[in-house]
N, C-alpha and C positions, 0 to 999 in steps of 0.2 A: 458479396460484401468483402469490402479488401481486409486483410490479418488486424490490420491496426483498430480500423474502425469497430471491428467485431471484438477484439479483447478491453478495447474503452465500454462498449456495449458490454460484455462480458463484467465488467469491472464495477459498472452499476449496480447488478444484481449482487453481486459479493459486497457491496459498501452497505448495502441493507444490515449486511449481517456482522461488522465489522464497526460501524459509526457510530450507533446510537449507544452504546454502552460506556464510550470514552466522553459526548459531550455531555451525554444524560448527568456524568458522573464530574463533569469539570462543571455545569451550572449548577451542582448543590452549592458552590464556594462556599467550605469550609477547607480547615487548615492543610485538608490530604487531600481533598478533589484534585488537586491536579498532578498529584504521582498517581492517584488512581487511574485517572484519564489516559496517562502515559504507559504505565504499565498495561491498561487494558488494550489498547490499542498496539500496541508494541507485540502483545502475544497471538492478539489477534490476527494485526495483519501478515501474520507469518503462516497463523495453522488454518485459516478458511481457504487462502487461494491455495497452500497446501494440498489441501486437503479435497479441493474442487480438482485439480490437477491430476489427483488419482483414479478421480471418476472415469468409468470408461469414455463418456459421453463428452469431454473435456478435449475439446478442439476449435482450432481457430480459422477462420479466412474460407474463400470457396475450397480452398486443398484440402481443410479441415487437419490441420497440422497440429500435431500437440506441442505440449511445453515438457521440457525436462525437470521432476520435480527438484531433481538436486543442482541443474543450475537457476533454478527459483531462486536457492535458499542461498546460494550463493550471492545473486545479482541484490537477495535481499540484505544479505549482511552488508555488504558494497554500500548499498546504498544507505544504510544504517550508519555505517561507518564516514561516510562523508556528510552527513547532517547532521552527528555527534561533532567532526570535527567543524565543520559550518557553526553548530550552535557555541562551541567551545569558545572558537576566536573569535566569532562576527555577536556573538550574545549582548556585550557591552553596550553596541549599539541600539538596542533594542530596550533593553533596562529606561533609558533616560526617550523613547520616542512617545509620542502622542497614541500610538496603538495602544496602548493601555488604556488611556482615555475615551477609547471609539466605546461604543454603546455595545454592551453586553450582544445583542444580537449580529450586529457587525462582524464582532469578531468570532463570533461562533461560525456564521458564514465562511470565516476564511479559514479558520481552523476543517472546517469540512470539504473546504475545496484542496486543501493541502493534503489532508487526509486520501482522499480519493484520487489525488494525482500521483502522490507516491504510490501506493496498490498500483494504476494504473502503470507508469513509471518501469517500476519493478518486473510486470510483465510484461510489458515494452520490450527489454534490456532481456527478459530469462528467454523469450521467443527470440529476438533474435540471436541470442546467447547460442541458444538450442539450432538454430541455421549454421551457423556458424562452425558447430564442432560436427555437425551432418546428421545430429540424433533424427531419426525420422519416427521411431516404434517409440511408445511409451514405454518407462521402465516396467519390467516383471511380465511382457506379452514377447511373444517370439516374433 
């Protein structure tokens, strides 16, 4: 299976365990559902693939290549940081769109497709982060 396809594969399994806690908590809609949702998801998606990263068993592609867990957290601030600024300037547009208006299930839909492609995304960008600066050995194995 080629790198990419296997860490989207990969990225499935860690969305099990990272999704339902930010929508479960953005459909109570009450005043904080949705800084909870954000918050839970925001710590989330940092400490599971983290944290899956460390596993020995944490390898990608037929080469079975790992990911570097600290250009994870980098590729993940990065990417944090450009959807802070994305939401920042481009938000306005979105205040005043009919997305609001789409049907509660709708927009769960995309909030979870958004969800899983940034996870995805993230270790997209940290593997080949990790090609790139020639890391081959997980951290802390000789």
């Amino acid at each position: 299976m080629s790198w990419w396809c296997d860490i989207l594969r990969q990225c499935v399994f860690m969305s099990f365990f990272i999704i339902p806690i930010p929508i479960g908590s953005y459909t109570i809609h009450n005043g904080s559902s949705a800084v909870v949702a954000m918050v839970s998801y925001t710590l989330l998606s940092l400490a599971i693939p983290w944290a899956y990263l460390g596993c020995k068993g944490a390898s990608f592609g037929t080469a079975q290549r790992p990911i570097s867990r600290t250009l994870f957290v980098i590729m993940w601030l990065a990417l944090q940081g450009i959807l802070a600024w994305f939401g920042y300037f481009m938000g306005g547009i979105w205040k005043g769109s009919s997305f609001w208006e789409w049907p509660t299930v709708g927009r769960d839909i995309l909030f979870i497709a958004g969800m899983y492609g940034q996870v995805a995304l993230t270790m997209i960008l940290a593997y080949i982060a990790t090609r790139l600066t020639g890391q081959t050995q997980k951290e802390g194995q000789a």
